[in-house]
N, CA, C and O atoms as CSV, one atom per row, in Angstrom:
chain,resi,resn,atom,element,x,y,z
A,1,UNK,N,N,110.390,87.286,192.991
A,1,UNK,CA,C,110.163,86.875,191.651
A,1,UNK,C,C,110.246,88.096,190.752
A,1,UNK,O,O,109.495,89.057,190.919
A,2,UNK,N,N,111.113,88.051,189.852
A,2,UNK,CA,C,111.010,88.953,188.926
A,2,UNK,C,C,110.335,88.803,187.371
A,2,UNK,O,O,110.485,87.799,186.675
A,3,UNK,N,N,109.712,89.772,187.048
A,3,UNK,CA,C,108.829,89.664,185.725
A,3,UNK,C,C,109.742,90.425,184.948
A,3,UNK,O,O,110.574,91.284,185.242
A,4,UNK,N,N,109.271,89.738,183.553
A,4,UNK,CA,C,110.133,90.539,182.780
A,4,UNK,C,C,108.902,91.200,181.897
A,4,UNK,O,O,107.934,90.534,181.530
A,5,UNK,N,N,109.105,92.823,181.563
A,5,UNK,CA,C,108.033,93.353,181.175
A,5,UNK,C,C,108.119,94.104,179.809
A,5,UNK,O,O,107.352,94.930,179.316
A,6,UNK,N,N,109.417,93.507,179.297
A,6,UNK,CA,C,109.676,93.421,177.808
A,6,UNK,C,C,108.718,93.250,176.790
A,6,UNK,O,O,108.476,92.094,176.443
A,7,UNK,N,N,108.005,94.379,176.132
A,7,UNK,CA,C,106.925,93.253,175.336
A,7,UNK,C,C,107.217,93.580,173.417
A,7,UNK,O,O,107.501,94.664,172.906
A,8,UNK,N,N,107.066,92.549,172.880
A,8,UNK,CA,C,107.437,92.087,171.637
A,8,UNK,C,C,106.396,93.222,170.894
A,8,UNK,O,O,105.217,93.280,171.242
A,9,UNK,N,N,106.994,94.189,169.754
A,9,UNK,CA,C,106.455,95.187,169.041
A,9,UNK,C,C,106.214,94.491,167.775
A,9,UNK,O,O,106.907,93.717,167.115
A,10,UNK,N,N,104.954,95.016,167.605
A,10,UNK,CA,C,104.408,94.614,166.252
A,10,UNK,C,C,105.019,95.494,164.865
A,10,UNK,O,O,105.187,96.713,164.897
A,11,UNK,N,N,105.323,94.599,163.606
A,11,UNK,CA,C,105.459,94.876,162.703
A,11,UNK,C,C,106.689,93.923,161.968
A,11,UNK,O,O,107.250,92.887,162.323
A,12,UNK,N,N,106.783,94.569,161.087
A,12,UNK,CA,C,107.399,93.396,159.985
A,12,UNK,C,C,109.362,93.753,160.232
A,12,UNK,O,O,110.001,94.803,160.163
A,13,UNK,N,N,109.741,92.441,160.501
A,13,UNK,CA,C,111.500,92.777,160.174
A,13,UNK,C,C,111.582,93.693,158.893
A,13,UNK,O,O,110.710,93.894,158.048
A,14,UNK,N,N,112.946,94.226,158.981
A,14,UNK,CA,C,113.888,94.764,157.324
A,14,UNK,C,C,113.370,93.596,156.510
A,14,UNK,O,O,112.537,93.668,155.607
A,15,UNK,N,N,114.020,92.444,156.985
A,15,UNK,CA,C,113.948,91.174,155.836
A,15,UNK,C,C,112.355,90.711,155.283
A,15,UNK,O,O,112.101,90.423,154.113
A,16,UNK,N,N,111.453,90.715,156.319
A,16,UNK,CA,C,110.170,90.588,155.951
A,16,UNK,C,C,109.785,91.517,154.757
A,16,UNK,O,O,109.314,90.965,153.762
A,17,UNK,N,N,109.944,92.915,154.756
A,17,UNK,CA,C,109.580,94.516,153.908
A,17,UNK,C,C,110.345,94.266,152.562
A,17,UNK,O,O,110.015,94.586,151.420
A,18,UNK,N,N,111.371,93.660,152.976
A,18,UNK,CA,C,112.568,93.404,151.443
A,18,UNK,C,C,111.870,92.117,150.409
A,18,UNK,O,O,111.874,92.031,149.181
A,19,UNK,N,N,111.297,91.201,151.442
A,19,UNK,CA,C,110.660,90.105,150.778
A,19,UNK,C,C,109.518,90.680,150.161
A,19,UNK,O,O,109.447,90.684,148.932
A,20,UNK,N,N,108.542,91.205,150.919
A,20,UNK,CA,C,107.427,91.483,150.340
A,20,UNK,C,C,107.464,92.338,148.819
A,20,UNK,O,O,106.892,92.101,147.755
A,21,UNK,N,N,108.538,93.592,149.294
A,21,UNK,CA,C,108.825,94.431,147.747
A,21,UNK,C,C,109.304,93.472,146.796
A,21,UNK,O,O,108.689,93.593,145.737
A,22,UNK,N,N,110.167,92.565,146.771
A,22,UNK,CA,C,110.760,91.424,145.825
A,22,UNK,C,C,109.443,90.522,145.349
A,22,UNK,O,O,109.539,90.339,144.136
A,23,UNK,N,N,108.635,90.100,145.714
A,23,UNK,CA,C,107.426,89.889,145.437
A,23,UNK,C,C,106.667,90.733,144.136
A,23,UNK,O,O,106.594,90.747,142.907
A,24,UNK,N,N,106.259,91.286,145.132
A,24,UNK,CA,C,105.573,92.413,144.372
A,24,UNK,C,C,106.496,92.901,142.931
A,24,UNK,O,O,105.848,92.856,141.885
A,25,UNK,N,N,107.474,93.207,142.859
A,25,UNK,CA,C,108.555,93.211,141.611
A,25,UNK,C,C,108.643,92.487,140.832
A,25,UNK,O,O,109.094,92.625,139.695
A,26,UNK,N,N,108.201,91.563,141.356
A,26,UNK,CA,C,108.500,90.412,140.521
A,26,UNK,C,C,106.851,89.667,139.609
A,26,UNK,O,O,106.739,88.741,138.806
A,27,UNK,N,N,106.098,90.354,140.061
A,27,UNK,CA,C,104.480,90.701,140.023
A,27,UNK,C,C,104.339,91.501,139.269
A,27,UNK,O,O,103.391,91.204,138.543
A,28,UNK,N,N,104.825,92.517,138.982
A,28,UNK,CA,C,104.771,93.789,138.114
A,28,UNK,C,C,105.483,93.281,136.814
A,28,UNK,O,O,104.964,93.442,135.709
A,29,UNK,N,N,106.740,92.637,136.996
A,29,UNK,CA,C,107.270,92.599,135.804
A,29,UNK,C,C,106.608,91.266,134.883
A,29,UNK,O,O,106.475,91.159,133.664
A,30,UNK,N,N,106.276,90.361,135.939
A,30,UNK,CA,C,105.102,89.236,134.713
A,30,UNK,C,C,103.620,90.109,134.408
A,30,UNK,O,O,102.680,89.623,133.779
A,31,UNK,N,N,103.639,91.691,135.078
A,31,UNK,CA,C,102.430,92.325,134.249
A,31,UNK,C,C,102.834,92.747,132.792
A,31,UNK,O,O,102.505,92.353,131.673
A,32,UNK,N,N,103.527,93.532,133.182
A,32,UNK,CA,C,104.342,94.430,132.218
A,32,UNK,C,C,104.885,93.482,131.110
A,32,UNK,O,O,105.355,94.283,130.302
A,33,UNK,N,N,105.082,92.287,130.632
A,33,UNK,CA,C,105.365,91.098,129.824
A,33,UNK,C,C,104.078,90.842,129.292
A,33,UNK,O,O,103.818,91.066,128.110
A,34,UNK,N,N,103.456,90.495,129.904
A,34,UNK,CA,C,101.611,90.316,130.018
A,34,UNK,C,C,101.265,91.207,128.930
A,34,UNK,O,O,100.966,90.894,127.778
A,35,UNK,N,N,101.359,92.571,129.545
A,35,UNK,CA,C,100.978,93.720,128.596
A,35,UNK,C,C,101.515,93.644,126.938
A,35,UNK,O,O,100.761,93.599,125.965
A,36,UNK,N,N,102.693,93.642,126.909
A,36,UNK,CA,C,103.535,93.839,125.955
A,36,UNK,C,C,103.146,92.678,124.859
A,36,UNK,O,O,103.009,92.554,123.642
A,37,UNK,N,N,103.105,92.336,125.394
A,37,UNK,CA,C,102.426,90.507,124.570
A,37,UNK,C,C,100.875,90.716,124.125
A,37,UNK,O,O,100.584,89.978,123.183
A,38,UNK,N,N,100.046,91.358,124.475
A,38,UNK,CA,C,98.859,91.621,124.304
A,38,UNK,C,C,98.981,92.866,123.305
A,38,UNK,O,O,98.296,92.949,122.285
A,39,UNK,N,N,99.514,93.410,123.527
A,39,UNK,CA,C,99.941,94.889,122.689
A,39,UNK,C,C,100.256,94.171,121.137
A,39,UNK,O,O,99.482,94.151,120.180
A,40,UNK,N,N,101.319,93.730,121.197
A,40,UNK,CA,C,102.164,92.969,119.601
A,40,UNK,C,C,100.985,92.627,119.170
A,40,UNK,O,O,100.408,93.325,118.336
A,41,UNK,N,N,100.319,91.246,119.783
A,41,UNK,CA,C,99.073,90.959,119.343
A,41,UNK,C,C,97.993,91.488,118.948
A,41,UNK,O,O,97.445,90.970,117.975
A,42,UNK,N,N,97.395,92.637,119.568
A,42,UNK,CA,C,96.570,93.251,119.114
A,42,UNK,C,C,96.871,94.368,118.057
A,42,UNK,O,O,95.993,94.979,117.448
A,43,UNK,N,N,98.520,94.603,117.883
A,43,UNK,CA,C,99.136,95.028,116.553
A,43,UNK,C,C,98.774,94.194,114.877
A,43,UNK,O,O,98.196,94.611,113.873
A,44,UNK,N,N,99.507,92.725,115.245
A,44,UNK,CA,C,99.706,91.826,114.446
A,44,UNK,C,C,97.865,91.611,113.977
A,44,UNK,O,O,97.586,91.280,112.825
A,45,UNK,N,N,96.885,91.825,114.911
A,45,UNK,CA,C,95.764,91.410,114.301
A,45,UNK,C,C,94.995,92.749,113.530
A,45,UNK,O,O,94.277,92.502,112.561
A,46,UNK,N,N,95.142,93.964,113.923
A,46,UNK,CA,C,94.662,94.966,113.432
A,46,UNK,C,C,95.717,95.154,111.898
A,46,UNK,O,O,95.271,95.728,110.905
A,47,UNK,N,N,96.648,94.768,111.930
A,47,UNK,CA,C,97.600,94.767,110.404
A,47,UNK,C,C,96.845,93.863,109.042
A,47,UNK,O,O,96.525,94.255,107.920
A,48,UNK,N,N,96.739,92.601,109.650
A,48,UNK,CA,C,95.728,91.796,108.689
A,48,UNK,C,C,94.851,92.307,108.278
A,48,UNK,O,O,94.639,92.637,107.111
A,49,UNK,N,N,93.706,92.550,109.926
A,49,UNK,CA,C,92.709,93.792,109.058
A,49,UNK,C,C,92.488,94.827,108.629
A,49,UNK,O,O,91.353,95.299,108.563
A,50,UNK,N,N,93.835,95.565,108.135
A,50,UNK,CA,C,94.221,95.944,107.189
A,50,UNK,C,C,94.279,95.544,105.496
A,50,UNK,O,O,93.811,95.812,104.389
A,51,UNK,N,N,95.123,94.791,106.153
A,51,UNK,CA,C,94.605,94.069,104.602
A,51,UNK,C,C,94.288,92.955,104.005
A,51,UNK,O,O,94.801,92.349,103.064
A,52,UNK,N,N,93.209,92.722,104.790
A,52,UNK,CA,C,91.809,92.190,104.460
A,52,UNK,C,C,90.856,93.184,103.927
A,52,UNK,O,O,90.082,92.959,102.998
A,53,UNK,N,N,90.968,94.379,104.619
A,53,UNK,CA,C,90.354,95.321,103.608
A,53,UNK,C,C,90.423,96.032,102.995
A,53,UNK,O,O,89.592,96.836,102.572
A,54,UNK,N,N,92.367,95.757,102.648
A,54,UNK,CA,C,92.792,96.736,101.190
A,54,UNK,C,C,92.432,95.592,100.162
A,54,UNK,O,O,92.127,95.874,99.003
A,55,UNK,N,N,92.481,94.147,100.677
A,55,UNK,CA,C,92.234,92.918,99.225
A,55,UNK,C,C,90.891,93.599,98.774
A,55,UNK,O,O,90.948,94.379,97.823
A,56,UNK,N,N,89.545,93.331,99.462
A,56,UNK,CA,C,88.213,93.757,99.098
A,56,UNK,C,C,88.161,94.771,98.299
A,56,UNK,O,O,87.410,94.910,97.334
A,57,UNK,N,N,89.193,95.702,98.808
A,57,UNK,CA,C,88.818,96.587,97.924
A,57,UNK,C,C,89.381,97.239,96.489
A,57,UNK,O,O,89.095,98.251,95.849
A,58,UNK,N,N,90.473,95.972,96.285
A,58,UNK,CA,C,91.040,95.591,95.318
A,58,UNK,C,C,89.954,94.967,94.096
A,58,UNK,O,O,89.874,95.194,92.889
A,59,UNK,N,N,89.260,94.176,94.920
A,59,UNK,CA,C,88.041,92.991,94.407
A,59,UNK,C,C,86.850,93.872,94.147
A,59,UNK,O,O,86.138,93.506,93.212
A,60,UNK,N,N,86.513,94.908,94.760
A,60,UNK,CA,C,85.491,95.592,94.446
A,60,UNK,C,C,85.910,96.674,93.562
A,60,UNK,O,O,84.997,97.346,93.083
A,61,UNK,N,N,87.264,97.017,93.209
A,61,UNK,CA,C,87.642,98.009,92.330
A,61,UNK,C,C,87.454,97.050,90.793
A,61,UNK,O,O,87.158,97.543,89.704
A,62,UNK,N,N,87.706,95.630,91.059
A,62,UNK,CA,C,87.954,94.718,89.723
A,62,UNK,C,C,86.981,94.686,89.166
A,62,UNK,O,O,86.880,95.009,87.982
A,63,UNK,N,N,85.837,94.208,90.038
A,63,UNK,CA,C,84.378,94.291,89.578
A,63,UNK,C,C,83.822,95.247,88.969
A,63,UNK,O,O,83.544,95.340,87.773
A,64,UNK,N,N,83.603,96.218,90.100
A,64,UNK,CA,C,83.043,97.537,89.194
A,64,UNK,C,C,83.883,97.865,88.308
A,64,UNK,O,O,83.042,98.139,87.451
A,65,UNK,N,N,84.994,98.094,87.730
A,65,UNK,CA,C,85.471,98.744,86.832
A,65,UNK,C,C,85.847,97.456,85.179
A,65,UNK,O,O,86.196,97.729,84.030
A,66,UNK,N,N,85.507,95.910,85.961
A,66,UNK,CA,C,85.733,94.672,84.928
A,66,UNK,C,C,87.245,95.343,84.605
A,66,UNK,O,O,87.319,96.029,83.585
A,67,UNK,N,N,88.280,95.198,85.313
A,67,UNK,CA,C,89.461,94.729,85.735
A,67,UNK,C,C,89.584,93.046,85.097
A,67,UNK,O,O,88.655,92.240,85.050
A,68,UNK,N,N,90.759,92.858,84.723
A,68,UNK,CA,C,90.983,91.595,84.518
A,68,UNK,C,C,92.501,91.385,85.556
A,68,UNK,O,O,93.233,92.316,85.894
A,69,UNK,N,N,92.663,90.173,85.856
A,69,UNK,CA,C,94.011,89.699,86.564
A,69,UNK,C,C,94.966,90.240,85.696
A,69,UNK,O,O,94.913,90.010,84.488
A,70,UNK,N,N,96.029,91.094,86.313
A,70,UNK,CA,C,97.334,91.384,85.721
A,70,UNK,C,C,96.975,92.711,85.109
A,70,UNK,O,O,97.867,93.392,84.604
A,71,UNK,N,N,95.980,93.038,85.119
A,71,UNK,CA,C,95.464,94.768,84.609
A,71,UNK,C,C,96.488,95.648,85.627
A,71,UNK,O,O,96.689,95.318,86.796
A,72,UNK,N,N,97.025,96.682,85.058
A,72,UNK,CA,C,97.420,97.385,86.188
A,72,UNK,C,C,96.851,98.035,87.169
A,72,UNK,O,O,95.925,98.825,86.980
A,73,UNK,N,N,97.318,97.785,88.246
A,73,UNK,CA,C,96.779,98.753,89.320
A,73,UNK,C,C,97.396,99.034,90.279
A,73,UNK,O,O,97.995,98.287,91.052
A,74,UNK,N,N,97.181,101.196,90.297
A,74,UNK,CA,C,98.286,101.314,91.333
A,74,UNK,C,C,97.443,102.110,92.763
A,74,UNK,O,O,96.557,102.929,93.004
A,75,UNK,N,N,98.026,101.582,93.168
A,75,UNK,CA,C,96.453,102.408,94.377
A,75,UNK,C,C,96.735,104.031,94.984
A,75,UNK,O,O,96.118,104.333,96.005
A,76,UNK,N,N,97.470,104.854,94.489
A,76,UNK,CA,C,97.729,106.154,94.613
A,76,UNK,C,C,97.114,106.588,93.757
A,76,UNK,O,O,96.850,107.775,93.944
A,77,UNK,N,N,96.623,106.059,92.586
A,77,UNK,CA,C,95.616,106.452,91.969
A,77,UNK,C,C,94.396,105.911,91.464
A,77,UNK,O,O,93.674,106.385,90.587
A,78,UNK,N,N,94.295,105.177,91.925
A,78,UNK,CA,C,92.794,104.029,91.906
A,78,UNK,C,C,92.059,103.556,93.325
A,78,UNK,O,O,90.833,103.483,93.405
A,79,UNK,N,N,92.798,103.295,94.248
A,79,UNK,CA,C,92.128,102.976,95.622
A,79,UNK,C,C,92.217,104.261,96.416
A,79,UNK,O,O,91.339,105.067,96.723
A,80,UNK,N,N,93.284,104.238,96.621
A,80,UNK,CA,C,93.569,105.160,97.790
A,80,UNK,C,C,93.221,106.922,97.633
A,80,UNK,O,O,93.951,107.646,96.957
A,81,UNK,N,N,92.038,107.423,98.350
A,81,UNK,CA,C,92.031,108.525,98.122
A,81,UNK,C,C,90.733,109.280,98.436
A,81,UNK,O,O,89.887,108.517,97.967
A,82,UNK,N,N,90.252,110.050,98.815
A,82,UNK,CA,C,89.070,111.115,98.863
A,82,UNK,C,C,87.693,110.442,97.836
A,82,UNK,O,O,87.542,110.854,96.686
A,83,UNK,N,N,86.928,109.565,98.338
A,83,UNK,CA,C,85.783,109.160,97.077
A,83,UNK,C,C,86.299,107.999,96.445
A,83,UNK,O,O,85.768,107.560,95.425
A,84,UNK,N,N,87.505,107.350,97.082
A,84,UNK,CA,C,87.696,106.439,96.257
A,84,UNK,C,C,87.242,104.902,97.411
A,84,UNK,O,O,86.412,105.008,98.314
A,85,UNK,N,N,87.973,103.631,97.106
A,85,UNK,CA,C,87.935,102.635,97.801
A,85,UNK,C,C,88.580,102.620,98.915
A,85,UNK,O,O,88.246,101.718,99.683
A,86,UNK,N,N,89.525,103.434,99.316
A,86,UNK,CA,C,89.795,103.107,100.602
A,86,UNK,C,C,89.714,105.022,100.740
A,86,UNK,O,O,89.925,105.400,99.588
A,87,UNK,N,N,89.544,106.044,101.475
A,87,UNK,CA,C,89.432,107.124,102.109
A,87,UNK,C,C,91.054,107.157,102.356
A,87,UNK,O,O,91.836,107.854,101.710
A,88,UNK,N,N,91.378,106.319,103.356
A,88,UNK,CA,C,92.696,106.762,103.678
A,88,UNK,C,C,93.452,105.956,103.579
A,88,UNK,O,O,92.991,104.818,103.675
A,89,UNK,N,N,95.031,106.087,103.334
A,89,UNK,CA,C,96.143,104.607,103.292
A,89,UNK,C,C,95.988,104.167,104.507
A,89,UNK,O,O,95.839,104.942,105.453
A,90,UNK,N,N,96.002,102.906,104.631
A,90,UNK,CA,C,96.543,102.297,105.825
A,90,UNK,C,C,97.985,102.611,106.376
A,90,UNK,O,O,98.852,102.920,105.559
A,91,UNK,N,N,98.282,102.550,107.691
A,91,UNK,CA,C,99.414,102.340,108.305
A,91,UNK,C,C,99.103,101.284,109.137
A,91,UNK,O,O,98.009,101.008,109.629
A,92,UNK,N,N,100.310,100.640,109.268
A,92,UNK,CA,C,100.718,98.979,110.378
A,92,UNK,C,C,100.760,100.073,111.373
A,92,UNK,O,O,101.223,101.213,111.357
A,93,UNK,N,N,99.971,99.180,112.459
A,93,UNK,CA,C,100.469,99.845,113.662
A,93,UNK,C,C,101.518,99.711,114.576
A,93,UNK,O,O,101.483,100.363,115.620
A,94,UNK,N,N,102.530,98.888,114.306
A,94,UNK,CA,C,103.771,98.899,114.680
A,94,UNK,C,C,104.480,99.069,113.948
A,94,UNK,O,O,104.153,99.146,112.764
A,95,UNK,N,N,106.172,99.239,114.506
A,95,UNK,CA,C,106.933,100.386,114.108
A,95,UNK,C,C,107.209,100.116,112.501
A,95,UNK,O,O,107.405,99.092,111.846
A,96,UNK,N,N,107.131,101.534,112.176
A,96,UNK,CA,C,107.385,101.515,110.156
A,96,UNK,C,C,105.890,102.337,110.157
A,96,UNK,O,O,105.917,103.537,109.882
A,97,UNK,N,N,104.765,101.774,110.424
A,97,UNK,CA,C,103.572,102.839,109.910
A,97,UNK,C,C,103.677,102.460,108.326
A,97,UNK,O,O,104.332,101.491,107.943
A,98,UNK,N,N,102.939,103.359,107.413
A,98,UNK,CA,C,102.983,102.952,105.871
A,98,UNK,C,C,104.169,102.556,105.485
A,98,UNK,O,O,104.260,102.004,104.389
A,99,UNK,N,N,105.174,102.724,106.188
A,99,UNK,CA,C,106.254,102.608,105.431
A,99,UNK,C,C,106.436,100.602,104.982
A,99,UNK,O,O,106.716,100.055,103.916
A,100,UNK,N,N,106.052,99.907,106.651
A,100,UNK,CA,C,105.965,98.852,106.196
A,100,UNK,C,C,105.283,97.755,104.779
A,100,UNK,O,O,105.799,96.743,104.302
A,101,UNK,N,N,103.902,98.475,104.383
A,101,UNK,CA,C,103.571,98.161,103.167
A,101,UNK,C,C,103.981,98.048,101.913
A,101,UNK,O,O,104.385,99.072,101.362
A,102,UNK,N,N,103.970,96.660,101.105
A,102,UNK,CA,C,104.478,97.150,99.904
A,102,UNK,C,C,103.060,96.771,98.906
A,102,UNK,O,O,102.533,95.659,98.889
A,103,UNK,N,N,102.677,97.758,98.240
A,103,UNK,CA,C,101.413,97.409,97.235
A,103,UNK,C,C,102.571,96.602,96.350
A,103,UNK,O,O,103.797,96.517,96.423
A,104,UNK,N,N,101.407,95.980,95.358
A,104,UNK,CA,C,101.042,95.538,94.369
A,104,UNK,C,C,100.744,96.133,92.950
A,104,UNK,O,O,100.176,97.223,93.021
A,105,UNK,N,N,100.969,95.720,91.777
A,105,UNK,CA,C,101.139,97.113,90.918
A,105,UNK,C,C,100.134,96.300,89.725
A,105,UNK,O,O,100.071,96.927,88.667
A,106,UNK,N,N,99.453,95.171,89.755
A,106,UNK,CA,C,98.702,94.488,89.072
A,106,UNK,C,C,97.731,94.088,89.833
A,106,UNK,O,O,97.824,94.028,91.059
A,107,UNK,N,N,96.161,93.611,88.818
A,107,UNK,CA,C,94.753,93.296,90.076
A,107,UNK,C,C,95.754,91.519,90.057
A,107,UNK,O,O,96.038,90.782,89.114
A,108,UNK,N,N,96.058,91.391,91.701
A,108,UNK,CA,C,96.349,89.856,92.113
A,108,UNK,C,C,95.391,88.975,91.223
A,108,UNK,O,O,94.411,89.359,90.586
A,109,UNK,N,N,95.900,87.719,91.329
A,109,UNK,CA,C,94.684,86.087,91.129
A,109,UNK,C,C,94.487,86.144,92.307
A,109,UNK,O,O,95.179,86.689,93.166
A,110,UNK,N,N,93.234,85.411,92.444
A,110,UNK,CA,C,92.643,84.420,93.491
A,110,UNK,C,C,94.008,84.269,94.644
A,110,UNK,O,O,95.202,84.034,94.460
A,111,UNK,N,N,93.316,84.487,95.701
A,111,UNK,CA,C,94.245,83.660,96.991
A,111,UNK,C,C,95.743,84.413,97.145
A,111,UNK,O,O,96.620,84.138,97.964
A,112,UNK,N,N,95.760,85.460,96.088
A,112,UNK,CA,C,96.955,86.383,95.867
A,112,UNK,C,C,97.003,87.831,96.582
A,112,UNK,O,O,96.463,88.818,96.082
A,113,UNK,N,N,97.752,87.854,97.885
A,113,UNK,CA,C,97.245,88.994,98.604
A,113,UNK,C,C,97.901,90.493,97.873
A,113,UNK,O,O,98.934,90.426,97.208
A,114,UNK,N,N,97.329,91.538,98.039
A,114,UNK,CA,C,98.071,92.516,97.291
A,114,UNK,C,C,98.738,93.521,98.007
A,114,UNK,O,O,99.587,94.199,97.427
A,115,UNK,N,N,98.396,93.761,99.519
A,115,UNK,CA,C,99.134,94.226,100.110
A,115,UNK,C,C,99.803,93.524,100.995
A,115,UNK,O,O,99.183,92.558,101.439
A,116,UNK,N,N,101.281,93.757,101.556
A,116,UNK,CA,C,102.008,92.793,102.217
A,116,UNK,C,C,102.815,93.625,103.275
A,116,UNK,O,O,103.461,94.547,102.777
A,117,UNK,N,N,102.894,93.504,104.448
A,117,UNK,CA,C,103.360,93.902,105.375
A,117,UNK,C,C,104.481,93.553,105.975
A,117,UNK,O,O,104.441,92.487,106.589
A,118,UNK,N,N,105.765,94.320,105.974
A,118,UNK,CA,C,107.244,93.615,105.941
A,118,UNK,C,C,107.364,93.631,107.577
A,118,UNK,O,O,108.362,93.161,108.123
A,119,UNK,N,N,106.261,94.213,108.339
A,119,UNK,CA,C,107.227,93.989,109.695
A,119,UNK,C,C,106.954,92.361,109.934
A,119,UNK,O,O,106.033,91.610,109.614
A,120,UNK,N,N,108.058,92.209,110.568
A,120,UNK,CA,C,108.462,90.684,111.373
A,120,UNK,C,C,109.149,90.424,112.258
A,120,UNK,O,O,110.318,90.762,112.071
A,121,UNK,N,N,108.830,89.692,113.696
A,121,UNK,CA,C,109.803,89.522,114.134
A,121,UNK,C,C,109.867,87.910,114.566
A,121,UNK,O,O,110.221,88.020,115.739
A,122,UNK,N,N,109.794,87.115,114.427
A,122,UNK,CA,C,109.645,85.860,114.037
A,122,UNK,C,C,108.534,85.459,113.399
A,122,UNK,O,O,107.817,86.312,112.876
A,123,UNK,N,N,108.211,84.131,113.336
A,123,UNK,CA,C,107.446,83.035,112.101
A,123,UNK,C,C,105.473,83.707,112.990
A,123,UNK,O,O,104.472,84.116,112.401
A,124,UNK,N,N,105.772,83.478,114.778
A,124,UNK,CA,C,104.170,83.574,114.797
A,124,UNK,C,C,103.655,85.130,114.755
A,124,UNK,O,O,102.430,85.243,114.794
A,125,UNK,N,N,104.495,86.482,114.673
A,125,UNK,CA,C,104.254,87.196,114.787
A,125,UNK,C,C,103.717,88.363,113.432
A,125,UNK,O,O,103.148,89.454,113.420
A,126,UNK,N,N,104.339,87.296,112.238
A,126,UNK,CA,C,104.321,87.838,111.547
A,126,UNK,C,C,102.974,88.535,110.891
A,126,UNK,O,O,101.857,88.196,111.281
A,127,UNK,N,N,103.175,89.609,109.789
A,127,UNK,CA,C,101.542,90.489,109.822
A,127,UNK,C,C,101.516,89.630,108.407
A,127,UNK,O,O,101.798,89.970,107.258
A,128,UNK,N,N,101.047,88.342,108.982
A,128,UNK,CA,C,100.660,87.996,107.292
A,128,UNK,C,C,99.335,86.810,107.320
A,128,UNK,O,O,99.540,85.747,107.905
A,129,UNK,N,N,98.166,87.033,106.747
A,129,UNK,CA,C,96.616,86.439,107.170
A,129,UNK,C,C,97.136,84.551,107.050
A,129,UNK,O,O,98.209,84.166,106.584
A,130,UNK,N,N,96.565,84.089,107.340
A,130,UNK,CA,C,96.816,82.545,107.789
A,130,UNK,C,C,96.289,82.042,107.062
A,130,UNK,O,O,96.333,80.839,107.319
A,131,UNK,N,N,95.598,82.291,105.964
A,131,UNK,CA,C,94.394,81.603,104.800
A,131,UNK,C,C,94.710,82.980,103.594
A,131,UNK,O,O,95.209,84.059,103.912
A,132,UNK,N,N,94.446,82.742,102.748
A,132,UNK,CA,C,94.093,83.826,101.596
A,132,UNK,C,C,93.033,83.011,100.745
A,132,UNK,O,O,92.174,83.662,100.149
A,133,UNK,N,N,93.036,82.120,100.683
A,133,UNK,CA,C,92.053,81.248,99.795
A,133,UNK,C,C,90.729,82.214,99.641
A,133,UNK,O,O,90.178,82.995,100.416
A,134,UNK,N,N,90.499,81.847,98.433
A,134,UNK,CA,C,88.961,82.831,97.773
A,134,UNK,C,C,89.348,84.287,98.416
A,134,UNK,O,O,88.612,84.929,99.165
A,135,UNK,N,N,90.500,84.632,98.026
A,135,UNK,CA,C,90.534,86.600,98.278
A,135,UNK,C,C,91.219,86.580,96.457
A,135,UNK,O,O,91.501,87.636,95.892
């Protein structure tokens, strides 16, 4: 009787190691999407609050100083600045930085935002607040 004393070695085929890395690749790149998507977003929401609190302080320049609607105002020399209502300009935090902003050169009406942020890259991304009512 002969035995056969061949014995079967542990570990994974080529094809098994190729599958597993293809996996995993394919794991990384729905992270990395994941990420990128969370990033825009947490762009697009820090831009608003932006200016949400260049409006206020549009509204608190009107007040204290009894500003009327359509008074001029330019914020290089009324908001923006050392002691003034805002300390420093805002920048969007995606790409453009200040450049994306365009002020306003009169105190807005009601519900009339005064700073406006041109980046866009479609309808849900855009940096623009979803309500303005009572600003």
């Amino acid at each position: 009787m002969k035995l056969n004393n061949i014995k079967k070695q542990a570990g994974l085929t080529l094809i098994e190691v190729t599958l597993v890395i293809a996996v995993l690749l394919g794991l990384i790149s729905v992270l990395f999407i994941g990420v990128s998507a969370y990033k825009e977003g947490s762009n697009r929401a820090k831009c608003i609050l932006n200016i949400t609190n260049v409006q206020k302080a549009v509204r608190s320049f009107q007040n204290m100083y009894e500003k009327e609607v359509g008074n001029p105002l330019i914020h290089d020399t009324s908001l923006v600045g050392e002691g003034k209502m805002i300390e420093t300009e805002p920048e969007c935090p995606s790409k453009g930085g200040a450049d994306n902003y365009t002020w306003g050169t009169t105190v807005p009406e009601i519900g009339t935002v005064y700073l406006v942020c041109s980046y866009q890259t479609s309808e849900e991304t855009a940096h623009t607040p979803a309500d303005t009512e009572g600003w």
